[in-house]
N, C-alpha and C positions, 0 to 999 in steps of 0.2 A: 463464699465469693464465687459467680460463676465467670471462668474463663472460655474466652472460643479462639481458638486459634485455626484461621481458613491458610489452606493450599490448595497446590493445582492449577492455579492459573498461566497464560504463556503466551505464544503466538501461535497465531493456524491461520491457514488460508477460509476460504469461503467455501461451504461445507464439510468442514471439518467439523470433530468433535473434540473435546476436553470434561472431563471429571475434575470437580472440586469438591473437595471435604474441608470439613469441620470440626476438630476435635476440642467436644465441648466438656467442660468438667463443671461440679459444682450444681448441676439440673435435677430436679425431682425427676425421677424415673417415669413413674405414673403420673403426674401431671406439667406439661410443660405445651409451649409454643416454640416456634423456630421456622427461620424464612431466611429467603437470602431476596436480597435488595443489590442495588446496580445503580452508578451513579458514571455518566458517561459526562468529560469535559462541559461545563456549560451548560449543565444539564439539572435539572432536581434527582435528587434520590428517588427510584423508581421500586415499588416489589415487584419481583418477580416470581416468587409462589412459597408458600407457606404451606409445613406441617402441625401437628398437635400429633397429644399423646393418643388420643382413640383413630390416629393416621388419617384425618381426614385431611383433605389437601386442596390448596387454591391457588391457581395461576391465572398470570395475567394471561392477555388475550395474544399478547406479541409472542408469546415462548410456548404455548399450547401444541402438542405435540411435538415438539421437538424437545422441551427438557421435562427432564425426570428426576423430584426429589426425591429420594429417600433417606431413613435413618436406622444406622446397626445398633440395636440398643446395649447389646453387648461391650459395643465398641467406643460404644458414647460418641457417634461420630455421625453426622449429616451431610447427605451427598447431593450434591448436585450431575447429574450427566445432561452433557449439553449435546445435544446431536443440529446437524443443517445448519452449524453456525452462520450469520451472517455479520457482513462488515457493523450493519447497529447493532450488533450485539457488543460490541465494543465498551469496554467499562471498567469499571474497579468494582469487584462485587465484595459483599461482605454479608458476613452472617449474623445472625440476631436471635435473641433468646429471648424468654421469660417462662419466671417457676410458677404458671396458671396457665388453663387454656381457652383459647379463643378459638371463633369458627367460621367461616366464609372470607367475607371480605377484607372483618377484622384481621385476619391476617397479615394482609399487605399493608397495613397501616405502621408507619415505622416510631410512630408514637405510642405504641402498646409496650414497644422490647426496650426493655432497661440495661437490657446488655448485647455490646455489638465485640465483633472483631475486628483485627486492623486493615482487614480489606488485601485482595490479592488482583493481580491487573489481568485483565482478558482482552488480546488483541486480535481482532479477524481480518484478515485483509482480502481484497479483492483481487 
């Protein structure tokens, strides 16, 4: 059974940053997917970028250069860093797994990951 449990989340001004992790259990080491996705009030669930286990990686066009996923495999853990926050960054992000891997765009698609977490709130204000 895979669990993910996200932290990290809080309040920050506009251009601030925050770090969020993932402490995922239960994932094939060598084959997996994992993304984190952002659902802001009134909003659809959006991806925001996606890893796989040979660490290829896809973000959407709104967070490009500003965040940075990575994952400790050690740690069994997925990080989000968020840098140049903006107030639409604003959301409830959560993270998402699955024990196969996908690659491009497949990523961001939140119909791929059969397993999410319970979401952590990201607030930026201006």
């Amino acid at each position: 059974q895979v669990q993910l449990v996200e932290s990290g989340g809080g309040s920050v001004q506009a251009g601030g940053s925050l770090r969020l992790s993932c402490a995922a259990s239960g994932l094939y080491s060598s084959t997996y997917s994992m993304a984190w996705f952002r659902q802001a009030p009134g909003k659809e669930r959006e991806g925001v970028v996606g890893i796989n286990s040979v660490r290829s990686t896809t973000y959407a066009d709104s967070v490009k250069g500003r965040f940075t996923i990575s994952r400790d495999n050690a740690k069994n853990t997925l990080y989000l860093q968020m840098d140049s926050l903006k107030p639409e960054d604003t959301a409830t992000y959560y993270c998402a797994a699955r024990n196969s891997w996908f690659s491009g765009d497949l990523l961001l698609r939140d119909n791929i990951y059969p397993y999410w977490g319970q979401g952590t709130q990201v607030t930026v204000s201006s």
